[in-house]
C-alpha positions in Angstrom: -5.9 28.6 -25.9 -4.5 25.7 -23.9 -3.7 26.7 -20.5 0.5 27.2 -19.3 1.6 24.1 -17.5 4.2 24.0 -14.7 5.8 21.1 -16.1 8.3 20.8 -12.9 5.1 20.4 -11.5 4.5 17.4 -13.4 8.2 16.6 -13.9 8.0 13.1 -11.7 5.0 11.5 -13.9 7.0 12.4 -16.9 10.5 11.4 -15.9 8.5 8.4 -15.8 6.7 7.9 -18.8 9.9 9.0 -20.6 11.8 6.2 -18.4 8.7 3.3 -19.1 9.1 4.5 -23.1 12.9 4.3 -22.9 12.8 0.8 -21.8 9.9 -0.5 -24.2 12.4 0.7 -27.2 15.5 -1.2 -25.2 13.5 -4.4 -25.0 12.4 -3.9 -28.9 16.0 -3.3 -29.7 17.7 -6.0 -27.9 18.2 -9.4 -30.1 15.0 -11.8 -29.4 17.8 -14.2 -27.2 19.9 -11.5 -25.6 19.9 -12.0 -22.6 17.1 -9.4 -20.7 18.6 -8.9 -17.5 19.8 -5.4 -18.2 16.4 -4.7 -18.7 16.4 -4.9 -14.4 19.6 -3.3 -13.8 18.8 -0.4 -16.0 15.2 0.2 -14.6 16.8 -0.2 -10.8 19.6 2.5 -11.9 17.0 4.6 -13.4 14.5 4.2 -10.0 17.8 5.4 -7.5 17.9 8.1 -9.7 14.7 9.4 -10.0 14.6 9.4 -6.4 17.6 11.2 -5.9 16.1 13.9 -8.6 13.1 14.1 -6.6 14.6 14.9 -3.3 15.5 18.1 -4.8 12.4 19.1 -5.3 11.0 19.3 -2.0 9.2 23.1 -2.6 7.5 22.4 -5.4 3.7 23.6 -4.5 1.0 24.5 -7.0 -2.1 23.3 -9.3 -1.4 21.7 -12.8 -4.1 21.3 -15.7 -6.9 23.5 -14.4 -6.7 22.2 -11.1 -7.1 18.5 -11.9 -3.9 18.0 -10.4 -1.8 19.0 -7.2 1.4 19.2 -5.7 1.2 19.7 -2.5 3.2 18.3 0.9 0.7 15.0 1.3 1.4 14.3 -2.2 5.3 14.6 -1.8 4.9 12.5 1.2 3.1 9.3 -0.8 5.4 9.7 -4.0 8.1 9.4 -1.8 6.7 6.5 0.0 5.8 4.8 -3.7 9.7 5.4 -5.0 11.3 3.6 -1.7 8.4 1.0 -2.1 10.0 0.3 -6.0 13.4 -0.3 -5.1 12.7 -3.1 -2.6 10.2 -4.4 -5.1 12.7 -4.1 -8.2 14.8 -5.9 -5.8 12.6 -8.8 -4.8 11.8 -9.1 -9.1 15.0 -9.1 -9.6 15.8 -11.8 -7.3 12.3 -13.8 -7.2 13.1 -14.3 -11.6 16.0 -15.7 -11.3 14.2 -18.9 -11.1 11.8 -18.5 -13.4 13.6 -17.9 -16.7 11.9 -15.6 -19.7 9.3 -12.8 -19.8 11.3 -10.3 -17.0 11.6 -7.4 -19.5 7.6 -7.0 -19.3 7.7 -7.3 -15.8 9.5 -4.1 -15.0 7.8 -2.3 -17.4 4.5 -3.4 -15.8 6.4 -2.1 -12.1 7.1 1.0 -13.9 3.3 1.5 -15.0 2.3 0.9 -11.5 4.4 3.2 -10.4 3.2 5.9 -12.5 -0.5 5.1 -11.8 0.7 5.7 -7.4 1.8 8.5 -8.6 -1.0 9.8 -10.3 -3.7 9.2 -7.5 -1.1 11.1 -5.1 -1.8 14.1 -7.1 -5.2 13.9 -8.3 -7.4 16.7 -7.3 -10.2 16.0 -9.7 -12.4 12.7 -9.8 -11.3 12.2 -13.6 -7.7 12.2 -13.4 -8.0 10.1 -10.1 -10.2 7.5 -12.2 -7.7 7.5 -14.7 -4.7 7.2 -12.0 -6.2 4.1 -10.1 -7.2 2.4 -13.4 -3.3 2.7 -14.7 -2.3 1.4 -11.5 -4.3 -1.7 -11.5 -4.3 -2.9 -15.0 -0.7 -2.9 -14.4 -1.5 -5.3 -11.2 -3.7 -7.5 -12.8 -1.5 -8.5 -15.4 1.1 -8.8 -12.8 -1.0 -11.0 -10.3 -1.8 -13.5 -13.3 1.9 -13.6 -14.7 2.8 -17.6 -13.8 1.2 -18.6 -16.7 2.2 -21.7 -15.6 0.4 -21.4 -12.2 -3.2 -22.4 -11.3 -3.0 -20.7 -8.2 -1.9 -17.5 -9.9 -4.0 -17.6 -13.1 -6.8 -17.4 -10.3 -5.8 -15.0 -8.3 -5.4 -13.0 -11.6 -9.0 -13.6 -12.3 -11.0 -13.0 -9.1 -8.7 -9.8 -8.7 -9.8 -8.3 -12.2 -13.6 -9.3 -12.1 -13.8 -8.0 -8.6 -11.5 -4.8 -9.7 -13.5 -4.2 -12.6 -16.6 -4.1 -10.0 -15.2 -1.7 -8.0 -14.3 0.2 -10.6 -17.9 0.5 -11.9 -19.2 1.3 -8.3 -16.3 4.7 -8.6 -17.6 5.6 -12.0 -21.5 5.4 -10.8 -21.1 7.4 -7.9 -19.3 10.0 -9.2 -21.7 10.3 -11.8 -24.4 10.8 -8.7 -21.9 13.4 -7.2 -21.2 15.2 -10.8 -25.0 15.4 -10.8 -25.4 16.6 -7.3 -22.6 19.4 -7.8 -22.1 19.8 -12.0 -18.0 19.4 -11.2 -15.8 16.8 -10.7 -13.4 19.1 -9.1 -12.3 18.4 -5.1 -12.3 21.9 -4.6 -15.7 22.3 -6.0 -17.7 20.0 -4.9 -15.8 20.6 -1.3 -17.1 24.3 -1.9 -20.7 22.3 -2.2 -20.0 20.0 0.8 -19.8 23.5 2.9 -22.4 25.1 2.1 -25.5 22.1 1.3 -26.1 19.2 4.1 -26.1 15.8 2.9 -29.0 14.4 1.0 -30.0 10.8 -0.7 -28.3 11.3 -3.6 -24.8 12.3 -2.4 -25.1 9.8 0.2 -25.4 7.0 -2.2 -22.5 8.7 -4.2 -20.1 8.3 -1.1 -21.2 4.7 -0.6 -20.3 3.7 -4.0 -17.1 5.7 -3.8 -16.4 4.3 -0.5 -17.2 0.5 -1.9 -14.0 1.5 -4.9 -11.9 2.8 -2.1 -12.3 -0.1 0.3 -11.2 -2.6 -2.1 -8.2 -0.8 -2.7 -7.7 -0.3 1.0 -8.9 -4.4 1.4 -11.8 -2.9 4.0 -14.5 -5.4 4.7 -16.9 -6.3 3.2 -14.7 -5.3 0.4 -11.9 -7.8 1.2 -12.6 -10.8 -0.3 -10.2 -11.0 -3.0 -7.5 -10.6 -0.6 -6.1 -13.8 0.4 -6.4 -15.9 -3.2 -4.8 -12.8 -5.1 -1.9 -12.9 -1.9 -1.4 -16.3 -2.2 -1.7 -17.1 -6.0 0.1 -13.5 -7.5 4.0 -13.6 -7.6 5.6 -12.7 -4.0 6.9 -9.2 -5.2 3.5 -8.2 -6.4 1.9 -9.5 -3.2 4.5 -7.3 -1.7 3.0 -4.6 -4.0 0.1 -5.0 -2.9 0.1 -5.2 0.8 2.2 -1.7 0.4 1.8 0.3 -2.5 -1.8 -0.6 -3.5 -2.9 0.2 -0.2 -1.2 3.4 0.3 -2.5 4.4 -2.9 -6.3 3.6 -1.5 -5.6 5.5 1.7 -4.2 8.6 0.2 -7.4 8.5 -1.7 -9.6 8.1 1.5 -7.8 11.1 2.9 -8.6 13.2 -0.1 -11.7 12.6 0.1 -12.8 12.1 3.6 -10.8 14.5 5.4 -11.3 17.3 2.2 -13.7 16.5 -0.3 -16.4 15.1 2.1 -14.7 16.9 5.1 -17.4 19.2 6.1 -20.0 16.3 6.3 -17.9 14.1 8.8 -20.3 14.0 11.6 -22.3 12.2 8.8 -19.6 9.6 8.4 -17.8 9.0 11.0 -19.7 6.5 13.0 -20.3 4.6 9.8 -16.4 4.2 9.2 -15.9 3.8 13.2 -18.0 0.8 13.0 -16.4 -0.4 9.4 -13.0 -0.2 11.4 -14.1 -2.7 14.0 -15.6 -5.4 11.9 -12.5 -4.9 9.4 -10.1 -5.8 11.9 -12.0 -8.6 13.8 -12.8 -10.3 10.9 -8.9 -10.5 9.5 -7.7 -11.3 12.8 -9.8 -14.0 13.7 -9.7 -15.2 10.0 -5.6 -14.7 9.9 -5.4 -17.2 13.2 -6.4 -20.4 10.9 -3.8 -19.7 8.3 -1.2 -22.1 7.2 0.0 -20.2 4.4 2.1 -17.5 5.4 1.0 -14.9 2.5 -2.7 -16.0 2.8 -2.0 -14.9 6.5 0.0 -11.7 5.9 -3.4 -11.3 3.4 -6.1 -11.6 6.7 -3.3 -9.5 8.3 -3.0 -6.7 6.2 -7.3 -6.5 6.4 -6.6 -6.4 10.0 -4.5 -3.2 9.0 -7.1 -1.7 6.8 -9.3 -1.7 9.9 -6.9 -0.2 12.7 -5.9 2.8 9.8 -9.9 3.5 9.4 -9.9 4.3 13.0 -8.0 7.4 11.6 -10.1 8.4 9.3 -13.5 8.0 11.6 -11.7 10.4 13.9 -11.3 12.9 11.0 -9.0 14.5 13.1 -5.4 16.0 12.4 -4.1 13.3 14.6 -6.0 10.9 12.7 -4.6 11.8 9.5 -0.9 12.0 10.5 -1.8 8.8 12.4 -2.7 7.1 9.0 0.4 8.7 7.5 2.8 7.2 9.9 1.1 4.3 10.5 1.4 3.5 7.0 5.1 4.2 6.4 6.3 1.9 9.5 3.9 -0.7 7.7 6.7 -0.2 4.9 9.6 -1.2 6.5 7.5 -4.1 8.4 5.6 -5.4 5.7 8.8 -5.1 3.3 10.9 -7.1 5.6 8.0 -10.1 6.1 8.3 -10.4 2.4 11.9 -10.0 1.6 11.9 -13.0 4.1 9.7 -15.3 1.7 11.1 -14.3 -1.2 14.7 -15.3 -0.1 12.7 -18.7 1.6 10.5 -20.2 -1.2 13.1 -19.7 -3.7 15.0 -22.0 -1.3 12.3 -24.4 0.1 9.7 -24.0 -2.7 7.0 -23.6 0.0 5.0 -20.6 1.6 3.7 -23.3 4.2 4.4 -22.0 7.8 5.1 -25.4 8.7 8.3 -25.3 7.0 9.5 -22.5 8.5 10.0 -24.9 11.6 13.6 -24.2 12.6 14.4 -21.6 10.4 17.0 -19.7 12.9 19.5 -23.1 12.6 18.9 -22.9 8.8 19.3 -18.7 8.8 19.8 -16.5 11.7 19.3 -13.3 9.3 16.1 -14.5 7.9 14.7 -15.5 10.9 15.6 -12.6 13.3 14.0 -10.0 10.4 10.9 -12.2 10.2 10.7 -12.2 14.1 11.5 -8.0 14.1 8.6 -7.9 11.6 6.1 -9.9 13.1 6.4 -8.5 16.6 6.3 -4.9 14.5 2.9 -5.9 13.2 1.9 -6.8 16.4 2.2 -3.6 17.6 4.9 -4.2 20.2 7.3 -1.8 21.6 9.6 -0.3 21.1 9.0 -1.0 17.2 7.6 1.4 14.0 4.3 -0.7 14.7 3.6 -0.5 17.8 3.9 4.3 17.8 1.7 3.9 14.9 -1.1 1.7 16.4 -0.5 3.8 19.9 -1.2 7.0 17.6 -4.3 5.7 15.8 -5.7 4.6 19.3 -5.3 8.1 20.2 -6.8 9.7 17.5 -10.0 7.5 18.2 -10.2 8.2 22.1 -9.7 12.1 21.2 -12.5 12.1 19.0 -14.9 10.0 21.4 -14.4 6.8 20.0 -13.3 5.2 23.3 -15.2 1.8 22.5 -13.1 1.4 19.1 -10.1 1.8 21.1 -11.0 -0.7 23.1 -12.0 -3.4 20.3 -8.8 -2.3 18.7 -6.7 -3.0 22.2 -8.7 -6.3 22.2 -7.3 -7.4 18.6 -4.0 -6.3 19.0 -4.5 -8.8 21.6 -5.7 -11.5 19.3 -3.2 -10.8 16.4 0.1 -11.6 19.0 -1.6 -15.2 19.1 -1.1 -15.8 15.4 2.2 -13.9 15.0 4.0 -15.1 17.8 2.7 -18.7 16.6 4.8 -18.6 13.5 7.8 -16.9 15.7 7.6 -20.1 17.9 7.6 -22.1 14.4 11.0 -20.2 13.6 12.8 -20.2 17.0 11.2 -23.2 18.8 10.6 -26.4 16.8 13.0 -28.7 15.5 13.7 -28.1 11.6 12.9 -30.3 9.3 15.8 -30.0 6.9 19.3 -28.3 7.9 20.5 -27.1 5.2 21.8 -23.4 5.2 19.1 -21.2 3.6 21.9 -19.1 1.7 21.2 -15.0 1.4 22.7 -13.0 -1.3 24.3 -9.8 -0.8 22.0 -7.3 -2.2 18.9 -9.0 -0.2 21.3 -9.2 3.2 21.4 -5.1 2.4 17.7 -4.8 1.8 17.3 -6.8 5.1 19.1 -5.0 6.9 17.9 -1.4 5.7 13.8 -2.7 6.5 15.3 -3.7 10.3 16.8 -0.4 11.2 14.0 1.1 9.3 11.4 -0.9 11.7 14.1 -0.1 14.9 14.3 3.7 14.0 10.9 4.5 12.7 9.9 3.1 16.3 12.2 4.8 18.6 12.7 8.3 17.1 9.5 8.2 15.8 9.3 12.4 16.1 11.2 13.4 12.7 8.7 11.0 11.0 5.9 12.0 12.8 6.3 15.9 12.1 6.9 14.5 8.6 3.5 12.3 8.6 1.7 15.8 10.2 3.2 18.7 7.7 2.0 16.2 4.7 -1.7 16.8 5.6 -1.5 20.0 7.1 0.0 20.9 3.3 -3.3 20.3 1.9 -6.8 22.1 1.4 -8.5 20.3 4.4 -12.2 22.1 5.7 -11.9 20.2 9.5 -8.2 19.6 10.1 
């Protein structure tokens, strides 16, 4: 007997696959020269709506295919997070092609793969389906990184990103493997059940480290990192965009899963490990992100910086630390969003990503400029910004759990990242441009800009609504510590 399926559980995924089907036969359909462009507009119309669908379903609670997957509040929380991440990528697809002719059609339906593989790994409660979900997810971003054909610098990128992928997907497989032997399940709540009632041992140690390694190239953690800045650099700008957001959300949401359910009970274990992972994560894409003269290779070092002030949540292990790493995480949406929104709209005017020839930019664009500036100074962590709360409720996490002296190497490289950021604020507002021509903005990105700045302006200053948000998702979930 097959077991009965609450398919409302399930109803997101397959409004999905239904839509990511529905558009293969469009594309089949359509003459070989039509033009594709309704391919975009359809796909961006199907996206509002699906989000609008899923606002409505806001109690849906439960356990789908014998417990391999949940709904619960954390996973609401990330799918919503993924569906607003879409529309400003759609957006920047839509915009970013318009420049570079054929093959769009396949792009959106590799977004809308990618989507459905976030999706997946927000609801996976068994290490099978959560394999399955991360491998969906970045097939569909390696094809996406490697897209302009055309490119060196993107054929590269393409490259490094799959043979390191493919790595880290091999380490996930082998240690769970080592954990299915350790606990004969592959079930969260089963091998938490274990985690409770057996102490640590050689064996499940090493399956955590190789987990850890897969998760910590997702979450670009060092010494994991090192695909970051080619594959930032070389992949098209709304994948980067992608990347920095979506991809890393997904390889957090997987870190509290397992860290804060899975492996809960064995924190004391881990902590200090993943305390000290933190520091050397951050201080290493700081200092590395000062010597940048690319602006994505230095949003790349940046967003490693990131990875290492959101572990400081999860070596805390605390409720705080997990809410932290929510919130943190969707202000680093509207911040991260805008930075690239801004270079999108830029390089298809200048053709460069060069910092240098953002010298000037406020005579050339006052909206471009003042969103990059609200951005950068968001990253920074200054207040009273989406950025700065979240940083201010990580550090707190850390000091309440007795991590004092990764509050302090945190404080010190918030420190050191305003050097590098306010360097290319000083490019914008400061020196003399070297062209004046009027960087024109069309309408749909001056919206898109504008939403990411009173997103980064409101997330920061009523930051209590998204806060009690950011707590309620992990309070949702089976957690043994929180």
């Amino acid at each position: 007997m097959f077991p009965i399926i609450d398919w409302s559980l399930i109803s997101l995924e397959v409004l999905i696959s239904i839509i990511l089907v529905s558009l293969v036969v469009v594309d089949i359909l359509l003459p070989k020269h039509a033009g594709k462009d309704w391919i975009g507009i359809l796909s961006f119309v199907f996206l509002v709506s699906l989000i609008v669908f899923w606002l409505t379903q806001r109690d849906l609670n439960g356990l789908a295919f014998n417990g391999m997957f949940v709904m619960d509040s954390l996973a609401w929380f990330f799918k919503m997070l993924f569906l607003v991440t879409m529309v400003f990528v759609f957006a920047m697809a839509r915009e970013f092609f318009k420049t570079l002719g054929e093959r769009k059609s396949e792009f959106y339906l590799l977004l809308w793969l990618a989507l459905l593989g976030m999706c997946l790994v927000a609801s996976s409660a068994d290490f099978l389906l959560m394999f399955i979900a991360i491998e969906i997810l970045t097939i569909s971003l390696y094809v996406m990184t490697a897209y302009l054909k055309s490119d060196k610098l993107s054929i590269e990128a393409g490259m490094k990103y799959l043979i390191l992928g493919a790595l880290a997907s091999g380490f996930f497989l082998y240690g769970t493997s080592f954990l299915y032997g350790a606990t004969h399940s592959t079930h969260f709540n089963v091998i938490q059940a274990f985690c409770q009632t057996h102490a640590m041992d050689p064996m499940t140690l090493f399956a955590m480290v190789l987990i850890f390694a897969a998760i910590g190239f997702k979450a670009t953690a060092v010494p994991f990192h090192m695909w970051v800045a080619d594959v930032y650099q070389g992949a098209p700008t709304p994948v980067t965009a992608l990347l920095s957001v979506g991809s890393k959300a997904a390889g957090f949401i997987i870190l509290i899963r397992l860290f804060f359910g899975v492996f809960g009970p064995w924190h004391v274990d881990w902590s200090l490990a993943l305390a000290i992972l933190s520091a050397v994560t951050m201080t290493l894409g700081n200092l590395v992100a000062m010597f940048q003269t690319n602006i994505k290779r230095m949003l790349g070092y940046s967003s490693i910086a990131h990875a290492g002030y959101l572990l400081m949540g999860a070596a805390a292990g605390s409720m705080l630390g997990a809410s932290g790493i929510n919130f943190y995480l969707l202000g680093y949406l509207f911040t991260n969003l805008a930075a690239f929104l801004v270079i999108i709209v830029f390089s298809i005017a200048c053709k460069s990503d060069e910092i240098a020839d953002y010298a000037g930019l406020v005579k050339r664009s006052s909206l471009l400029a003042f969103t990059m500036l609200l951005a950068l100074v968001s990253l920074a962590g200054m207040p009273p910004l989406a950025g700065f709360f979240g940083k201010f409720t990580l550090l707190m996490a850390a000091i309440q759990s007795g991590y004092t002296w990764l509050a302090l190497i945190a404080a010190v490289n918030i420190v050191i990242s305003l050097y590098y950021y306010l360097m290319v604020a000083k490019r914008i507002y400061v020196d003399p441009p070297r062209v004046l021509t009027v960087i024109p903005v069309a309408a749909n990105m001056q919206l898109l800009l504008a939403i990411t700045i009173v997103g980064i302006i409101i997330v920061g200053i009523f930051q209590g609504p998204f806060l009690d948000a950011a707590m309620s998702a992990v309070k949702g979930m089976y957690l043994s510590r929180l």
